[in-house]
N, CA and C atoms of all chains as a GROMACS GRO file, in nm:
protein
  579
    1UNK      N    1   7.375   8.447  10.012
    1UNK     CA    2   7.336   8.578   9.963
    1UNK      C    3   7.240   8.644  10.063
    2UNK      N    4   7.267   8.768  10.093
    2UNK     CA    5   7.205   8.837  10.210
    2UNK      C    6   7.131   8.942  10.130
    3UNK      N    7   6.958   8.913  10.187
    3UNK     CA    8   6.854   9.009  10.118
    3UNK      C    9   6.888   9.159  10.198
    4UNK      N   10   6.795   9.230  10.124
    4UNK     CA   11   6.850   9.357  10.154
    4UNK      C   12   6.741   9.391  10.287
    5UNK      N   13   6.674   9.319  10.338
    5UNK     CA   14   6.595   9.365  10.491
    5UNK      C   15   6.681   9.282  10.565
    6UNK      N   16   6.771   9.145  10.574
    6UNK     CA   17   6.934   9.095  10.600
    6UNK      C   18   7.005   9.247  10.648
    7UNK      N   19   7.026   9.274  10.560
    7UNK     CA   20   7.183   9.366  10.587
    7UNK      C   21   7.058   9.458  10.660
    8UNK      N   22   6.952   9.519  10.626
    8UNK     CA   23   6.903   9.633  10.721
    8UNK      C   24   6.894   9.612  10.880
    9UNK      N   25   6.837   9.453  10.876
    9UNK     CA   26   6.806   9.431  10.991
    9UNK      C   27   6.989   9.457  11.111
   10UNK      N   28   7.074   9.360  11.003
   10UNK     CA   29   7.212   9.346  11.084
   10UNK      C   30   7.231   9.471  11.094
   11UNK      N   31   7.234   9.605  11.017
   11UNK     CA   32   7.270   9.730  11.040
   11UNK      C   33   7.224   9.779  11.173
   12UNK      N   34   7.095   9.741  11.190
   12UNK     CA   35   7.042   9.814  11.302
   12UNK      C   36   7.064   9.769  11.442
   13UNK      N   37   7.085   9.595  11.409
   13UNK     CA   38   7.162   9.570  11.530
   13UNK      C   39   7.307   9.603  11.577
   14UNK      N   40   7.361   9.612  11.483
   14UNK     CA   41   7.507   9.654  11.517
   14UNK      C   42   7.498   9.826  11.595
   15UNK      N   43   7.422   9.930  11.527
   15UNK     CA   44   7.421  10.062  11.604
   15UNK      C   45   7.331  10.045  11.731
   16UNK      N   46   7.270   9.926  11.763
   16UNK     CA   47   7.248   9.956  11.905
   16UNK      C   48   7.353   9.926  11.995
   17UNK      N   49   7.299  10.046  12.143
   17UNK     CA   50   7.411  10.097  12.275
   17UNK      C   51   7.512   9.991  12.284
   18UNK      N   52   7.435   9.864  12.306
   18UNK     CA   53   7.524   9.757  12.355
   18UNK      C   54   7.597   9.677  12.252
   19UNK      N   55   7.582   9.675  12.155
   19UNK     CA   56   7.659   9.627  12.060
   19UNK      C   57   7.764   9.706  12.031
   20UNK      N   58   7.752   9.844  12.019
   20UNK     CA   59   7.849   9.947  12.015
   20UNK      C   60   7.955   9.911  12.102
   21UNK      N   61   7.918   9.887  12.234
   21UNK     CA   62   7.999   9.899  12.360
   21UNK      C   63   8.115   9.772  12.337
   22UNK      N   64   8.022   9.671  12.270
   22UNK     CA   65   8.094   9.555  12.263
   22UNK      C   66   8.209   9.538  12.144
   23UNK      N   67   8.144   9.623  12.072
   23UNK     CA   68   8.268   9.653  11.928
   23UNK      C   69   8.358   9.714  11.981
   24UNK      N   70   8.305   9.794  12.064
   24UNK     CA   71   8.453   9.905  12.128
   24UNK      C   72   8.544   9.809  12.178
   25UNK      N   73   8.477   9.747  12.298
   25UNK     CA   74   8.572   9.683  12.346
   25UNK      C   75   8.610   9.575  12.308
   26UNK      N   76   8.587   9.480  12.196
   26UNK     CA   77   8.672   9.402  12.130
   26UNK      C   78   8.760   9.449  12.076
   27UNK      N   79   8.733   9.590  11.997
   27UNK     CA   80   8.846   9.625  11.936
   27UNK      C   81   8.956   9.706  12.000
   28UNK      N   82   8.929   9.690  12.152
   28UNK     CA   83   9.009   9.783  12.250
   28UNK      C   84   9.094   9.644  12.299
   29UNK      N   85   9.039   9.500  12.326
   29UNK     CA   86   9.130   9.409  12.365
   29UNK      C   87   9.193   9.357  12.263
   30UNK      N   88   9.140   9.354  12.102
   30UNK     CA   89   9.239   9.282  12.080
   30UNK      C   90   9.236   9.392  11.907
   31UNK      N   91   9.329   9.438  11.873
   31UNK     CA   92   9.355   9.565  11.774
   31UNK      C   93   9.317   9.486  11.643
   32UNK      N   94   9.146   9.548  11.611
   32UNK     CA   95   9.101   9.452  11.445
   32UNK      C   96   8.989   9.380  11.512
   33UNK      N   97   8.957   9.362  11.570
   33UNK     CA   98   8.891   9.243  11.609
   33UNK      C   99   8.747   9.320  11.586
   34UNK      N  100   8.710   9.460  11.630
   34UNK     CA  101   8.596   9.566  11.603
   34UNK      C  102   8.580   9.526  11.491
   35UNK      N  103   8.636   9.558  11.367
   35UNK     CA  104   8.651   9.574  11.190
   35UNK      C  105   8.618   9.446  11.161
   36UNK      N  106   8.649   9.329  11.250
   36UNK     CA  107   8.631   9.174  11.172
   36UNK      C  108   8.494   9.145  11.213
   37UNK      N  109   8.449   9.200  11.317
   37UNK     CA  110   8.295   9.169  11.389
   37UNK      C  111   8.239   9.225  11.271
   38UNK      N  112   8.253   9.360  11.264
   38UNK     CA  113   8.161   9.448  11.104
   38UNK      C  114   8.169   9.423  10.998
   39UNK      N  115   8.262   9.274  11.005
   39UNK     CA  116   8.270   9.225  10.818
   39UNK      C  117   8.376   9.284  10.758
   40UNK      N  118   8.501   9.406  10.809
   40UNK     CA  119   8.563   9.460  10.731
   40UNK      C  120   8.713   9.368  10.775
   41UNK      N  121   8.716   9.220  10.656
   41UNK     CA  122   8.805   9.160  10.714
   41UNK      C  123   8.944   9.211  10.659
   42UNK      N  124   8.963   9.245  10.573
   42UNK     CA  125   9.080   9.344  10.479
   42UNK      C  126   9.164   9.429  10.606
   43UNK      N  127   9.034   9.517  10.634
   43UNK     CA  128   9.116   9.620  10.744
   43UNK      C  129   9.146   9.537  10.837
   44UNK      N  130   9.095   9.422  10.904
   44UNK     CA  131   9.095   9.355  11.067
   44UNK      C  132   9.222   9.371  11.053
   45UNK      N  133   9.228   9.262  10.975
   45UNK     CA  134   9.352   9.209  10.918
   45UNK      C  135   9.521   9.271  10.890
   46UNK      N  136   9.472   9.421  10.874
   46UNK     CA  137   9.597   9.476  10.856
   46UNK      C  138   9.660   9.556  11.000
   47UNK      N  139   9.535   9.560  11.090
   47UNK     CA  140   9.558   9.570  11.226
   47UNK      C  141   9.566   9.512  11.292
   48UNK      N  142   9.522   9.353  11.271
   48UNK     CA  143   9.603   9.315  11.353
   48UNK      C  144   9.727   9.228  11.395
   49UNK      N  145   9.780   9.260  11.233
   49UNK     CA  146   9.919   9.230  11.229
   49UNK      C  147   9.992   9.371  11.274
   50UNK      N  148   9.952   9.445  11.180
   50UNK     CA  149  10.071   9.610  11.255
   50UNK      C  150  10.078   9.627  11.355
   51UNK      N  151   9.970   9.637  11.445
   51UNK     CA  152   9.949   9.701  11.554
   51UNK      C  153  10.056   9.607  11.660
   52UNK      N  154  10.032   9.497  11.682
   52UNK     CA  155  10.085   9.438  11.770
   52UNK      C  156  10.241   9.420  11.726
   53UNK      N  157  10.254   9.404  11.603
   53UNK     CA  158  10.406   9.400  11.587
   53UNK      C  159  10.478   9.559  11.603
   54UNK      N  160  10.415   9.638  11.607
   54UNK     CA  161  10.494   9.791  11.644
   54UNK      C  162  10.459   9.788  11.759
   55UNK      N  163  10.408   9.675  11.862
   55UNK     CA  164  10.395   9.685  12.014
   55UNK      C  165  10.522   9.637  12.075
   56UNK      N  166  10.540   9.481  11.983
   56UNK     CA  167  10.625   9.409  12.033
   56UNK      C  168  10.785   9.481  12.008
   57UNK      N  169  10.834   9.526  11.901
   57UNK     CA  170  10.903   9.642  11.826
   57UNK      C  171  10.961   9.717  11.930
   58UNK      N  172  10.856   9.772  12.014
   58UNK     CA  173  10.831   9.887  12.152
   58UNK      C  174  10.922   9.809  12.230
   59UNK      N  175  10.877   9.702  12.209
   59UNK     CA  176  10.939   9.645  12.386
   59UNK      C  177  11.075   9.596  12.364
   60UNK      N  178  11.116   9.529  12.240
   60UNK     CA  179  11.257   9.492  12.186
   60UNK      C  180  11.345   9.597  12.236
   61UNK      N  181  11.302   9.730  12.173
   61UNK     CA  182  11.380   9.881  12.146
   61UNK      C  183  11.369   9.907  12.341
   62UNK      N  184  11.363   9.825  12.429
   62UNK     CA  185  11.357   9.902  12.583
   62UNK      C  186  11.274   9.970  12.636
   63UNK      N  187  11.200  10.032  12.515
   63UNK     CA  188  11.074  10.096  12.565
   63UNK      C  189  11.020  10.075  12.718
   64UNK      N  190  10.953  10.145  12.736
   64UNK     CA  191  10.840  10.178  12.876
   64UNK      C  192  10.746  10.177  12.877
   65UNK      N  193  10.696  10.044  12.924
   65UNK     CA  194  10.533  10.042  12.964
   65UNK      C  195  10.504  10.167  13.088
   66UNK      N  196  10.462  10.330  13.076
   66UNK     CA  197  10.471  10.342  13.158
   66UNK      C  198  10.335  10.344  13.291
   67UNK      N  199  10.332  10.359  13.404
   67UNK     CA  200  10.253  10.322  13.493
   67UNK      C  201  10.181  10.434  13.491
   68UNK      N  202  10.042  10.412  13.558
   68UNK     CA  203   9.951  10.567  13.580
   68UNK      C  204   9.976  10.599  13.671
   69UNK      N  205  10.072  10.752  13.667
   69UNK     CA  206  10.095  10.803  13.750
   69UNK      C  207  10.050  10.956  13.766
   70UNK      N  208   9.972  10.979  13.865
   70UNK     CA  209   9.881  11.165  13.817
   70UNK      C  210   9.971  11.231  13.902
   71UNK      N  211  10.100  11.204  13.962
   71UNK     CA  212  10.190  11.313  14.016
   71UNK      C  213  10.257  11.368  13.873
   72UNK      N  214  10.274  11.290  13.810
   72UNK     CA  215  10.363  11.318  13.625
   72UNK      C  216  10.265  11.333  13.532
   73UNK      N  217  10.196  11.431  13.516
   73UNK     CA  218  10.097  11.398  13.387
   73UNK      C  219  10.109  11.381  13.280
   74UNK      N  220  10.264  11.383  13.204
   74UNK     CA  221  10.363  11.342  13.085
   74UNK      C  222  10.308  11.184  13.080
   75UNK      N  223  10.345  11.143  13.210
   75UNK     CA  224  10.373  10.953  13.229
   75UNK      C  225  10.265  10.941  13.246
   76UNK      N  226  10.093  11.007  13.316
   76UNK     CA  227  10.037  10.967  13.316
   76UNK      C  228   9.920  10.960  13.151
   77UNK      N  229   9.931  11.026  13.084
   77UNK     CA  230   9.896  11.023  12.947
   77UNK      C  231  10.007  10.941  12.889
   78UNK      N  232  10.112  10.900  12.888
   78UNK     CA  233  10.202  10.824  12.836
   78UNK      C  234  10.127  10.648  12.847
   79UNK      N  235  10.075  10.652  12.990
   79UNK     CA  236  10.008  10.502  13.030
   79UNK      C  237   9.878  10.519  12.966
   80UNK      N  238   9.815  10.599  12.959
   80UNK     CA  239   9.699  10.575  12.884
   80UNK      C  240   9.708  10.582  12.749
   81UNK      N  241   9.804  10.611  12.682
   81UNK     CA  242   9.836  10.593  12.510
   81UNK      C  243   9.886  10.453  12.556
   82UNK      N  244   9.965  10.368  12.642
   82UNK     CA  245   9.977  10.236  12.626
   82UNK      C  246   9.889  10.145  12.628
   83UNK      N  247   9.778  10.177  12.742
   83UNK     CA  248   9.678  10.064  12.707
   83UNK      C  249   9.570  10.118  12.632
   84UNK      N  250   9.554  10.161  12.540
   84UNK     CA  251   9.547  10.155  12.425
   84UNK      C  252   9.493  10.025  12.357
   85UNK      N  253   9.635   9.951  12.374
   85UNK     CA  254   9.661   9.799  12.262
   85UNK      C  255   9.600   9.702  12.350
   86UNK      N  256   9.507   9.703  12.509
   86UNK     CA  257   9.428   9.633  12.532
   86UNK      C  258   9.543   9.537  12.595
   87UNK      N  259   9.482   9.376  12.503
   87UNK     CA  260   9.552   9.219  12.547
   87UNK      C  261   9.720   9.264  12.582
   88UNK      N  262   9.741   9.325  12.422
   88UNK     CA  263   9.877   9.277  12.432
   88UNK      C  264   9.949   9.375  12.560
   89UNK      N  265   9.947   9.494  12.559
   89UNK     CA  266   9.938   9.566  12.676
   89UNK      C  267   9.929   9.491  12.802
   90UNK      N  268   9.798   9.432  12.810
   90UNK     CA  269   9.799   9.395  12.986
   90UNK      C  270   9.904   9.233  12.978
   91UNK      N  271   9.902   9.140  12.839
   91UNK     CA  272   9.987   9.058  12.865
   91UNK      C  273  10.129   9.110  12.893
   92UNK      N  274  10.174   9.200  12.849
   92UNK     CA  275  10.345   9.273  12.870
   92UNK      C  276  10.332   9.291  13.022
   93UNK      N  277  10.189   9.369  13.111
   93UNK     CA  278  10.255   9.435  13.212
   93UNK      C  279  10.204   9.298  13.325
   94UNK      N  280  10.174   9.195  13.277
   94UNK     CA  281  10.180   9.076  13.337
   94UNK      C  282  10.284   9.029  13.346
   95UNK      N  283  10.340   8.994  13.238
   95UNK     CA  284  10.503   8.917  13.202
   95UNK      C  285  10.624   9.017  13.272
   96UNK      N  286  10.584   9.118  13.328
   96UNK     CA  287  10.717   9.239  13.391
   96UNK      C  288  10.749   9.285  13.260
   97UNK      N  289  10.735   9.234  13.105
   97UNK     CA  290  10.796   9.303  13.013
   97UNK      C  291  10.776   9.498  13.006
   98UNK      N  292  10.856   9.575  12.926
   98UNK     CA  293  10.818   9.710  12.948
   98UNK      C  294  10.872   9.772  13.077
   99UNK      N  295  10.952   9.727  13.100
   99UNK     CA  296  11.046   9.808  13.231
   99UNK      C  297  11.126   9.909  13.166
  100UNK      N  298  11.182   9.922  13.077
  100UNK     CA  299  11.227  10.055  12.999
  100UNK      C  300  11.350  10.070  13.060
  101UNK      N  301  11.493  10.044  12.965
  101UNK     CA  302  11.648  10.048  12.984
  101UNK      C  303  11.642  10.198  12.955
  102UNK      N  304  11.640  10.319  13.089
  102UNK     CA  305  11.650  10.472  13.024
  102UNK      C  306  11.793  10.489  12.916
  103UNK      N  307  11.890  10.399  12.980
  103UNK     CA  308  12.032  10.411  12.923
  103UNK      C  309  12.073  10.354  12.777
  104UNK      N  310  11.923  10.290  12.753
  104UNK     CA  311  11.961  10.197  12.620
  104UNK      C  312  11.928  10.353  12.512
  105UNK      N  313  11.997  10.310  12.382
  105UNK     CA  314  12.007  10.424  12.286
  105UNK      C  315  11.888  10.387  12.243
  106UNK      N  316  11.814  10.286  12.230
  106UNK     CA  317  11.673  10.309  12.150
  106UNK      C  318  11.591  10.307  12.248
  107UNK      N  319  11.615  10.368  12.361
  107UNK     CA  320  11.463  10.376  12.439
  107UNK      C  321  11.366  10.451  12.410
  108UNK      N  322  11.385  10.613  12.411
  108UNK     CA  323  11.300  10.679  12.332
  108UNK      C  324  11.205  10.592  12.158
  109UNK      N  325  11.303  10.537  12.154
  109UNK     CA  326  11.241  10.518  12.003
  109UNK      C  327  11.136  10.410  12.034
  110UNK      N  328  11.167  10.265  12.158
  110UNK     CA  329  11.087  10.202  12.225
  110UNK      C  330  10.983  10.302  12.222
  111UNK      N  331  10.929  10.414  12.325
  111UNK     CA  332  10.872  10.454  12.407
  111UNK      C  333  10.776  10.522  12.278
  112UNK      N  334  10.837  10.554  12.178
  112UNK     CA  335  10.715  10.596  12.047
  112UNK      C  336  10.671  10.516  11.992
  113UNK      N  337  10.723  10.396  11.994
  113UNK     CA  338  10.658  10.254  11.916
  113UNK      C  339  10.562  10.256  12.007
  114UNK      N  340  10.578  10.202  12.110
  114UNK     CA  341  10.470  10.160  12.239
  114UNK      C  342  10.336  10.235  12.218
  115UNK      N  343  10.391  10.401  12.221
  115UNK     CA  344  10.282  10.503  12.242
  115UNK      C  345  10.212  10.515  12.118
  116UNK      N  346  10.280  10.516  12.043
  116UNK     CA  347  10.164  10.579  11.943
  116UNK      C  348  10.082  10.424  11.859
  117UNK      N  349  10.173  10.324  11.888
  117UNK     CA  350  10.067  10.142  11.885
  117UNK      C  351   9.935  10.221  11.976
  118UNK      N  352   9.939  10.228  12.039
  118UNK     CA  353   9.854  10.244  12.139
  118UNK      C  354   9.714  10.346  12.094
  119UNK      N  355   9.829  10.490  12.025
  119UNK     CA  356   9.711  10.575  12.019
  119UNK      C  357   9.613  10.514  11.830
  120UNK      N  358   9.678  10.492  11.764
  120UNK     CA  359   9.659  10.430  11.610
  120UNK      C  360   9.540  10.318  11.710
  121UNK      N  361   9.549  10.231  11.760
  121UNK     CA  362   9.466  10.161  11.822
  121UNK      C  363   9.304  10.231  11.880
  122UNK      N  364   9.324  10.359  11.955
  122UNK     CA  365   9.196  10.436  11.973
  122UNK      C  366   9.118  10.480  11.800
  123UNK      N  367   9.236  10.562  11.693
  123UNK     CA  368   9.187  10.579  11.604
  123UNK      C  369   9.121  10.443  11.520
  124UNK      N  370   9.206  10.341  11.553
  124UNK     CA  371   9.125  10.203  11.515
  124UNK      C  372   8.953  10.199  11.539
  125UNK      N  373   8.985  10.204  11.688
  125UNK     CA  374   8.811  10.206  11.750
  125UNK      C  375   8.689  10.233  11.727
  126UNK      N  376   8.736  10.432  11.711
  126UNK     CA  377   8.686  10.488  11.696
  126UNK      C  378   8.605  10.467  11.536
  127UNK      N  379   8.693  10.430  11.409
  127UNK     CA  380   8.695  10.415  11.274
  127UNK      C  381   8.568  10.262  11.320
  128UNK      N  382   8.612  10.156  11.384
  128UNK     CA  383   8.474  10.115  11.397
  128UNK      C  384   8.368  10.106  11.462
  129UNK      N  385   8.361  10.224  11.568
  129UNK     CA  386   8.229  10.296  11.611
  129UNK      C  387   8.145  10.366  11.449
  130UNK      N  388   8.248  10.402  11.405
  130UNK     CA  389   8.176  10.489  11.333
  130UNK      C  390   8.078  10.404  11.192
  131UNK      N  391   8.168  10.311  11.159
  131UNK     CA  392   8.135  10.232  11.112
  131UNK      C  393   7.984  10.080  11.180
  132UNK      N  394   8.019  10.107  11.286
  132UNK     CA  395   7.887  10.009  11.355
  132UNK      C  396   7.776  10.162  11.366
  133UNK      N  397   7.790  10.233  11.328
  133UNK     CA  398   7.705  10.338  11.354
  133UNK      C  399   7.638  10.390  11.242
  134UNK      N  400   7.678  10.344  11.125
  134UNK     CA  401   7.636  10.336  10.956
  134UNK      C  402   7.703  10.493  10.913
  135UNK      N  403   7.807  10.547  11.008
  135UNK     CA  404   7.854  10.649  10.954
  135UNK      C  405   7.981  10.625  10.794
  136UNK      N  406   7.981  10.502  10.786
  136UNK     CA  407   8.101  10.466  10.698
  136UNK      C  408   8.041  10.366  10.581
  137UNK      N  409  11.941   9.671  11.629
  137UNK     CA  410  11.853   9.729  11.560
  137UNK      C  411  11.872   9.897  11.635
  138UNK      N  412  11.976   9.925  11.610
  138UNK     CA  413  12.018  10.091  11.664
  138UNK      C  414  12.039  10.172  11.566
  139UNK      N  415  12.026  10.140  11.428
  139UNK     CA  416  12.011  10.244  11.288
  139UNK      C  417  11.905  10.324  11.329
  140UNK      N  418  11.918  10.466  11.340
  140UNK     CA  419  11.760  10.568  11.324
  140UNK      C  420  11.705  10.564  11.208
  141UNK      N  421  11.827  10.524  11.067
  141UNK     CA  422  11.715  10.554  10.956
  141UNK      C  423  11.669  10.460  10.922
  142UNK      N  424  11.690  10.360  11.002
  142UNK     CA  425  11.593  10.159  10.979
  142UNK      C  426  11.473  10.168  11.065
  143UNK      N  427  11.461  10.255  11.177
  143UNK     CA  428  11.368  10.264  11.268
  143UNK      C  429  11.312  10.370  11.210
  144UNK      N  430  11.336  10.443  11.209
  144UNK     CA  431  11.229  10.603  11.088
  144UNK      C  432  11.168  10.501  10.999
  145UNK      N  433  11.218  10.403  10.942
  145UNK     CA  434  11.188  10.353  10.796
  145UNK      C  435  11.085  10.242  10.841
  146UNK      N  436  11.098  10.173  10.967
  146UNK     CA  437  10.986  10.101  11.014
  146UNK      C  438  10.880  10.182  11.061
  147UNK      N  439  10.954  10.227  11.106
  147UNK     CA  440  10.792  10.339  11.206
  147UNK      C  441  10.701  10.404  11.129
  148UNK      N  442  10.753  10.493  11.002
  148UNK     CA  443  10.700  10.551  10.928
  148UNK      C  444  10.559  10.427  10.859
  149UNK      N  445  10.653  10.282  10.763
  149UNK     CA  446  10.603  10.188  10.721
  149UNK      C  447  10.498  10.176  10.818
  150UNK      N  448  10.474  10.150  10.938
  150UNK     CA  449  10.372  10.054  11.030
  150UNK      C  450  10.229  10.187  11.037
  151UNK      N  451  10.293  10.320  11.051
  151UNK     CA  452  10.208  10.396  11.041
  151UNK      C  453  10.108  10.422  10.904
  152UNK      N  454  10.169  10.480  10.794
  152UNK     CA  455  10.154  10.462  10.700
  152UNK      C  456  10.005  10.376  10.644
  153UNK      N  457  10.074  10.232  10.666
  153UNK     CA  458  10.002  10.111  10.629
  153UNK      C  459   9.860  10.145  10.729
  154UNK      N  460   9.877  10.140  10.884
  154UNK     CA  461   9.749  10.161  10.949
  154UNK      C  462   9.679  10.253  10.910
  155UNK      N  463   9.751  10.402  10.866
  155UNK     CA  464   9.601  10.512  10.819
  155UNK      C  465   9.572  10.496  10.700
  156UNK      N  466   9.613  10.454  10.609
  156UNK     CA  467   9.607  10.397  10.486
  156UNK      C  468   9.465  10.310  10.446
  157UNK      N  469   9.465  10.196  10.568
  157UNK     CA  470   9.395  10.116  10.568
  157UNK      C  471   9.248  10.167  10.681
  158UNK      N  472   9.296  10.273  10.726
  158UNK     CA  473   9.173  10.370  10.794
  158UNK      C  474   9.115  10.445  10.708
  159UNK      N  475   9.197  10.548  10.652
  159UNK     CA  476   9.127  10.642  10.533
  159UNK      C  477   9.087  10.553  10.397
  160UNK      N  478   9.104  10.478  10.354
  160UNK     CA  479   9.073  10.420  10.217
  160UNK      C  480   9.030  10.274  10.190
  161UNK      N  481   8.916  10.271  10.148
  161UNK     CA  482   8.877  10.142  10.148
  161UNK      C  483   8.925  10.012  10.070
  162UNK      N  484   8.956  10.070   9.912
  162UNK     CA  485   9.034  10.072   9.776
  162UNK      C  486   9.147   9.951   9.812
  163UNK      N  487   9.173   9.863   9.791
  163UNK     CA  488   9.296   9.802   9.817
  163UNK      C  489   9.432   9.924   9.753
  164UNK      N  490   9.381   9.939   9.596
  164UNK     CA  491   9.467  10.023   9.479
  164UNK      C  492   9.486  10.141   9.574
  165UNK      N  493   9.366  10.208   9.612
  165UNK     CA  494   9.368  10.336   9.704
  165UNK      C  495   9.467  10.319   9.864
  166UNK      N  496   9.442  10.224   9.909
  166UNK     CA  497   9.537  10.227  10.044
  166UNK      C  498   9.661  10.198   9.958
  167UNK      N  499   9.706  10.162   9.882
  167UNK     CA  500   9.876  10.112   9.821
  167UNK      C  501   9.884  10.263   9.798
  168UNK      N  502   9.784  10.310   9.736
  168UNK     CA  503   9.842  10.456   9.660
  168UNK      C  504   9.856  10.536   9.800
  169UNK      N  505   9.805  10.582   9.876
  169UNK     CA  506   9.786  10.640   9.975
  169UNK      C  507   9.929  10.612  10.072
  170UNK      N  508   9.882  10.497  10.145
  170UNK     CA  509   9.979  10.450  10.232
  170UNK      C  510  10.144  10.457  10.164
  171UNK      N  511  10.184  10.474  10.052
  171UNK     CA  512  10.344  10.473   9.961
  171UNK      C  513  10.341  10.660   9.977
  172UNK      N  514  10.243  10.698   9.947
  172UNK     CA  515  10.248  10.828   9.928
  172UNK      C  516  10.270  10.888  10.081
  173UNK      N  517  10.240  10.859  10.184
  173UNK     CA  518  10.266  10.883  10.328
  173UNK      C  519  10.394  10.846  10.386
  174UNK      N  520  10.406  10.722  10.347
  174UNK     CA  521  10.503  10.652  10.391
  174UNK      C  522  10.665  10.762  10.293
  175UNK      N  523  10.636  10.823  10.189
  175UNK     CA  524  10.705  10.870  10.141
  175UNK      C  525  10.767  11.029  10.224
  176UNK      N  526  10.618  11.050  10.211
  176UNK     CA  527  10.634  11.197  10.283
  176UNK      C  528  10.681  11.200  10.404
  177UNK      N  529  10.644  11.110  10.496
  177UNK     CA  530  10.756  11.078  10.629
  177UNK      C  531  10.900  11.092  10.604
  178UNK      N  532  10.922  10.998  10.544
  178UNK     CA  533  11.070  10.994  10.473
  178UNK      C  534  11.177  11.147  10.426
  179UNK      N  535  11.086  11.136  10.326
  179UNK     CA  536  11.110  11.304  10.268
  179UNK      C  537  11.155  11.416  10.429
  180UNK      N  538  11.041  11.380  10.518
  180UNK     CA  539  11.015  11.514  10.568
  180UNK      C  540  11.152  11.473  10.710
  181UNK      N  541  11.159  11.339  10.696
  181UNK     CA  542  11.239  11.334  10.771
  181UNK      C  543  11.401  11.396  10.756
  182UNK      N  544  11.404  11.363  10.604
  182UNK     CA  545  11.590  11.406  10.539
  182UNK      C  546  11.552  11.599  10.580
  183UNK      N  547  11.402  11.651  10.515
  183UNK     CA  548  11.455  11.766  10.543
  183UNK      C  549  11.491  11.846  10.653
  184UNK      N  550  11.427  11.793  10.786
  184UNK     CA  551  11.394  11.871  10.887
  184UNK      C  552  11.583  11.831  10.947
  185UNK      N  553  11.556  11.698  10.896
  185UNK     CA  554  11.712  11.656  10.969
  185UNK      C  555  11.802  11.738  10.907
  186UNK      N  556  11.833  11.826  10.781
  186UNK     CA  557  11.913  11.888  10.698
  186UNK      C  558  11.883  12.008  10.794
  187UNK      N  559  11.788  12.058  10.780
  187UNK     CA  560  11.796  12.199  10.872
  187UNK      C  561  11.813  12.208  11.030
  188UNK      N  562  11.822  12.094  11.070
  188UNK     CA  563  11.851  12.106  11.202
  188UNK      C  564  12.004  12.041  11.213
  189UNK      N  565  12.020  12.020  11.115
  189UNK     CA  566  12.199  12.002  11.114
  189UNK      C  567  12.298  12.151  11.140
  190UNK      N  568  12.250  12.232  11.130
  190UNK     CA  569  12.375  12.372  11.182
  190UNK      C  570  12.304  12.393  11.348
  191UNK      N  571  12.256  12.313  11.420
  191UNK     CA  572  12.195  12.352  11.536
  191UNK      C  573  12.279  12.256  11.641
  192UNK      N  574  12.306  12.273  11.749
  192UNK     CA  575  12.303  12.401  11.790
  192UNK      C  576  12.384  12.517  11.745
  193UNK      N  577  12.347  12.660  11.723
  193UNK     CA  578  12.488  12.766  11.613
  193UNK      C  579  12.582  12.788  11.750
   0.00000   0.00000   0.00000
């Protein structure tokens, strides 16, 4: 049982700079992992089963990991909605997975799984910034 | 897995469930929420697809 100068004290550590930074980026490498640090194991939990299975989904369907490229600024916001999903992201563009069949009929549909895993992942983040920040 | 309306029907589902479980804390509240989204995807998908069926005229 946690007294109530407990939870004040943990509150106040969690909204400091560097703890922030570190929620971000747990929950930037691995999708949930922010929400499970803050105790919200319900939500971790439901992210980080979805998230990665509408990653993997992405890559079945042919999808495109695509590369940062600032001659295309389509493809280059396209790569930054992919890493997004952090681990699983940099494990795909380790493995060569995410080369993207343009000719396959579900590529497009790949290429929205991929992207928007990716962007649901920032709104993840962000939901526990706000939350390590006692806004929630 | 080349059905569009099995992939609408996943995609919608995976979304759904994630803002669901963003906007509402409620277990009862994300079920209610997340069915109610997951619906309106659906929905909005038959209609837009109905009106964009005489296209190109």
């Amino acid at each position: 049982m946690t007294s109530k100068s407990t939870t004040v004290a943990r509150a106040r550590d969690e909204s400091e700079p560097g703890t922030l930074a570190l929620v971000c980026a747990a929950g930037w490498a691995l999708p949930g992992a922010g929400h499970l640090w803050l105790g919200r194991r319900q939500k971790a939990i439901v992210f980080m089963t979805v998230l990665p299975i509408m990653f993997v989904i992405g890559l079945m369907l042919d999808g495109r990991i695509f590369p940062f490229d600032t001659r295309e600024p389509l493809v280059a916001l396209a790569a930054v909605a992919d890493m997004g999903l952090g681990l699983p992201w940099l494990a795909a563009r380790l493995a060569g997975a995410g080369e993207g069949t343009v000719t396959s009929v579900t590529y497009e549909y790949g290429n929205t799984f991929l992207i928007v895993a990716g962007l649901l992942n920032f709104l993840v983040i962000l939901d526990a910034f706000d939350i390590a920040k006692g806004r929630k | 897995m080349s059905s569009h309306f099995l992939l609408l029907a996943v995609f919608s589902l995976m979304v759904s469930t994630v803002f669901a479980a963003l906007l509402r804390d409620e277990p009862r509240e994300q079920l209610r929420t997340g069915a109610m989204m997951f619906g309106g995807f659906v929905a909005a998908a038959f209609v837009f697809g109905w009106l964009m069926y005489p296209l190109p005229l």
